[in-house]
N, CA, C and O of each residue as an XYZ file, in Angstrom:
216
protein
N      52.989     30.867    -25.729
C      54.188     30.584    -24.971
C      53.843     30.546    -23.488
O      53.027     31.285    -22.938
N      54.649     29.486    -22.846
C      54.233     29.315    -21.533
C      55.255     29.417    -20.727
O      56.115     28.540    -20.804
N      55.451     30.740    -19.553
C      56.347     31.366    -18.938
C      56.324     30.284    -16.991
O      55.365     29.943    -16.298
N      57.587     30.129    -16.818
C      57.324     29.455    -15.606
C      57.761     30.545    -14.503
O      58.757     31.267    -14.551
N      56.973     30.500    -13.698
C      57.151     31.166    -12.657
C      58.153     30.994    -11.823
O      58.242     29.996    -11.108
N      59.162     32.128    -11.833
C      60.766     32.176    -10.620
C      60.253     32.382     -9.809
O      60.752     31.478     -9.139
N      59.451     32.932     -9.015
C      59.269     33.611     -7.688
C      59.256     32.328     -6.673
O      58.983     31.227     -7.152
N      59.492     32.428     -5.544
C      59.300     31.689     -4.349
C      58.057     31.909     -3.580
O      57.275     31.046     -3.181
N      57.949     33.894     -3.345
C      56.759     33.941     -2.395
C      55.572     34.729     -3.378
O      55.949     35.077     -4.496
N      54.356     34.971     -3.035
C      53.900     35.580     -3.669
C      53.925     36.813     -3.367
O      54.017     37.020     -2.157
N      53.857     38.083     -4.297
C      53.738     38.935     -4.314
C      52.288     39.351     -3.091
O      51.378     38.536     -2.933
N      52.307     40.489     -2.459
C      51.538     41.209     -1.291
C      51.127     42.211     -1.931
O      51.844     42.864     -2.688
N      50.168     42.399     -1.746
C      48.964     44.019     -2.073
C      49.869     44.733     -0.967
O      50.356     44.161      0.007
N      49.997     45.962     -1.260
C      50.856     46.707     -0.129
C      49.488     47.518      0.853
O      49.691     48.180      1.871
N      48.002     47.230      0.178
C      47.015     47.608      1.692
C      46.248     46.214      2.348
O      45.262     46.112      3.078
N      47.173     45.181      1.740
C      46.890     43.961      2.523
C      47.575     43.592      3.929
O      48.764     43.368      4.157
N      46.477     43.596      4.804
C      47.474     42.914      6.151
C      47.548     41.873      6.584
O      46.653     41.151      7.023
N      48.888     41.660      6.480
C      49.232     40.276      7.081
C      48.996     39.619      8.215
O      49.236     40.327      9.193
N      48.514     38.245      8.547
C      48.769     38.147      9.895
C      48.987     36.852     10.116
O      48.490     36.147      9.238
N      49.627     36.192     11.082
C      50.226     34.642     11.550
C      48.802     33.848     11.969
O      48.137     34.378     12.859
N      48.489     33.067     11.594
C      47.494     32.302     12.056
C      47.665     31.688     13.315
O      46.794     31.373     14.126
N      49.031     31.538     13.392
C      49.535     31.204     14.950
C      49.578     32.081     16.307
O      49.629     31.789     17.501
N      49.537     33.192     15.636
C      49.083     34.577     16.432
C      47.638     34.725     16.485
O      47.114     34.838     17.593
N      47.270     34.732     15.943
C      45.371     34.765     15.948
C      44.977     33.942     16.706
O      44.042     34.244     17.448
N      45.603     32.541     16.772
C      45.030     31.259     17.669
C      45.660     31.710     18.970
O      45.487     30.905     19.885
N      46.191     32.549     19.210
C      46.898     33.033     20.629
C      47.269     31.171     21.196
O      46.885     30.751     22.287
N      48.072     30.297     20.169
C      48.672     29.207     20.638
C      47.633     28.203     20.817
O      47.913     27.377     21.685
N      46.437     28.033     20.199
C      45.354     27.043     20.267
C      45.660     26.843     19.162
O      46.684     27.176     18.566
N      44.549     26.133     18.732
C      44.269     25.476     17.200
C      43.103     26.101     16.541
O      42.807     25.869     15.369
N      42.175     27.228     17.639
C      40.888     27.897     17.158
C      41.067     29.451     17.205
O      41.673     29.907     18.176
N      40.629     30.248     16.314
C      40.438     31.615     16.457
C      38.836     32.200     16.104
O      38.363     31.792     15.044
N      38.241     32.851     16.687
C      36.898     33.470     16.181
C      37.208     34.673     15.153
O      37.603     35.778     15.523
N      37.002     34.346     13.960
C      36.783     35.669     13.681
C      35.296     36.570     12.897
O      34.488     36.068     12.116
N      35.304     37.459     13.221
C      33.944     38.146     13.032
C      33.888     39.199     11.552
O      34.721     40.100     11.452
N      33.025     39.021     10.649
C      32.898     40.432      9.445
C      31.217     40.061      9.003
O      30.516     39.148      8.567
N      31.155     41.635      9.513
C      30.117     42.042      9.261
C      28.757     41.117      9.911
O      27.742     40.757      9.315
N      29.139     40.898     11.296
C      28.092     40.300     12.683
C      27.953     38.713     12.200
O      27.102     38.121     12.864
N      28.592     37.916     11.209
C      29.275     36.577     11.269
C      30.107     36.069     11.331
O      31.066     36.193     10.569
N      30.001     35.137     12.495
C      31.338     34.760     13.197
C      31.820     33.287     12.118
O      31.096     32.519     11.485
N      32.829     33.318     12.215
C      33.997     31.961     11.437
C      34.731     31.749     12.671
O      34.975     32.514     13.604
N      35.104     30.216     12.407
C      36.049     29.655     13.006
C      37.278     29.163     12.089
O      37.344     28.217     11.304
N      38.338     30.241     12.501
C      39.694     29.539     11.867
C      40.113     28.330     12.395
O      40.077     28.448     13.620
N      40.591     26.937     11.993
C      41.174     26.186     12.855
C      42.931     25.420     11.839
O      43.312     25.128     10.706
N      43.375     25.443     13.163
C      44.736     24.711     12.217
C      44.938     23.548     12.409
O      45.476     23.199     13.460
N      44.515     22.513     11.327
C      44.180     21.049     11.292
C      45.710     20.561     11.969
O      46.539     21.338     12.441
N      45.807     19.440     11.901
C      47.064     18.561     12.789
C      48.170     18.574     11.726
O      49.372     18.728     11.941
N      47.230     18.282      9.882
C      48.810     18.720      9.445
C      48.982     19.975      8.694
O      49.139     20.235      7.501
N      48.880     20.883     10.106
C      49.430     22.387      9.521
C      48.926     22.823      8.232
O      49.646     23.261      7.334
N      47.377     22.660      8.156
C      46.195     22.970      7.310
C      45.123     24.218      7.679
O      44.444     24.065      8.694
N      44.968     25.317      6.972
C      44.019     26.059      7.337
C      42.904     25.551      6.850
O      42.855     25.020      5.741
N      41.216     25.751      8.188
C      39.945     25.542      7.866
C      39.379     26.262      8.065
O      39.297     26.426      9.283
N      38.451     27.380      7.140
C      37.680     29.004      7.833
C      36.153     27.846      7.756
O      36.181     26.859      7.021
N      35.115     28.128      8.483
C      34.126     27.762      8.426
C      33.441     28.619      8.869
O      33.871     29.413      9.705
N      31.585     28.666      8.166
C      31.336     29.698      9.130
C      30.242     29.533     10.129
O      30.025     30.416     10.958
């Protein structure tokens, strides 16, 4: 049997933290972010697309 999913948002890990990608870009389109001494570049494509690269 195949159950369809009601929900709208997904469910959150409650020790997951959230954060705005629009906040991270402090209003650019680029953010650096760093784990474990390698850096990624978040970027938010033109149509409102996330790209992590590293």
């Amino acid at each position: 049997m195949i159950r369809a999913q009601t929900r709208t948002e997904p469910d959150l890990v409650a020790e997951a933290a959230c954060h705005d990608a629009r906040t991270l870009t402090e209003g650019a389109n680029t953010a650096l972010i760093v784990l474990d001494g390698q850096v990624y570049t978040l970027r938010i494509t033109h149509a409102g697309k996330l790209i992590l690269t590293k």
